[in-house]
C-alpha positions, 0 to 999 in steps of 0.5 A: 548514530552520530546524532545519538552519541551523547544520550545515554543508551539505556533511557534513549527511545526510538519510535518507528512509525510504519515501521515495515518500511525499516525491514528493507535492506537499504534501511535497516542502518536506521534500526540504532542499536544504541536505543535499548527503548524501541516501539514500532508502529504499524498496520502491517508488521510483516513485510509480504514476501520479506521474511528475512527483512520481517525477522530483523524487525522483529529482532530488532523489536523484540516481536510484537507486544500489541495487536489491535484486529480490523474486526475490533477497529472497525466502528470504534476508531475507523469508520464502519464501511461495507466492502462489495469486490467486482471482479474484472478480467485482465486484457490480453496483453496485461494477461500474457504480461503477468504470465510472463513475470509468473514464470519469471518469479517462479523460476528465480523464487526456486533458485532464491537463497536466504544469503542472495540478497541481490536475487531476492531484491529481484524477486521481490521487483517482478512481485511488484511489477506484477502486482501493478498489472492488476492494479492498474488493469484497464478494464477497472475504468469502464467498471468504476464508470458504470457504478457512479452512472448508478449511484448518479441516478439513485441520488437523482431518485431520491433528490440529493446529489452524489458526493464525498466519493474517495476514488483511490487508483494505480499510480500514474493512473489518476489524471485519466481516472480524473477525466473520466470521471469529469465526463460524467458531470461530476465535479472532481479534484485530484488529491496527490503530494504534489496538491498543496495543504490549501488546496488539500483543505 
């Protein structure tokens, strides 16, 4: 606000990119009121499970002025791609971990005020944890394995060698993913924060 104090309000823009990020309590401070010219920029708008948090955004920014679908995006100015799920089970332990915190969010979500903002932080940290146990389930390895050993061997087929794969994991879970895919014979680099704009080149 400080940085702000000279320009004059009424020609002073501010341009928040991923802008839900800016709907979390501890954040909210950066929506100056001192901009009367505000644009929010995002893919996801409304914050999951935030609703009070999706609201002062939506205040802030005077709703939403411009949607632009997936659908639409899709071969226009994101590269066209096919999406095929493979359904895997959770083990047992992952299993009785995310019934644990299911009964935990139910219980806290029935007791969750819109004035409790500690209760609904809470909530919103067991979501999360919960939504980590399927992220990084076990049983996704084994899987992503079985379907490079395929591609592998239809890139043999056909005399060509499989590369430019994308394998996006769970944080904490690259190093392993990494490895095993390394064990296939395929050559790998690991693409994190901390690999430097050179490397990353």
């Amino acid at each position: 606000e400080q940085s702000l104090k000279g320009l004059p309000q009424e020609s002073t823009m501010l341009i928040a990119d991923e802008v839900h990020s800016l709907g979390a309590p501890r954040l909210r401070d950066a929506l100056l009121a001192r901009a009367s010219i505000r644009l929010g920029l995002s893919a996801t708008p409304r914050r999951w499970y935030d609703q009070e948090g999706t609201q002062a955004l939506l205040d802030y920014f005077d709703g939403i002025c411009f949607e632009y679908p997936l659908e639409q995006a899709i071969g226009t100015f994101l590269t066209p791609y096919r999406y095929f799920p493979i359904l895997t089970l959770l083990t047992p332990n992952e299993a009785e971990e995310y019934e644990d915190l299911s009964r935990r969010i139910a219980k806290l979500a029935s007791q969750v005020s819109e004035s409790d903002a500690d209760a609904e932080e809470r909530l919103k940290r067991l979501l999360l944890q919960r939504s980590q146990i399927v992220s990084a389930a076990e049983n996704k390895c084994p899987l992503l394995l079985n379907l490079l050993k395929k591609q592998i061997i239809e890139c043999q087929d056909a005399g060509v060698e499989l590369q430019d794969v994308l394998i996006y994991c769970a944080p904490g879970k690259h190093r392993e993913i990494l490895q095993a895919v390394s064990s296939l014979g395929l050559r790998c680099h690991e693409f994190v924060h901390t690999v430097s704009m050179e490397n990353r080149v």
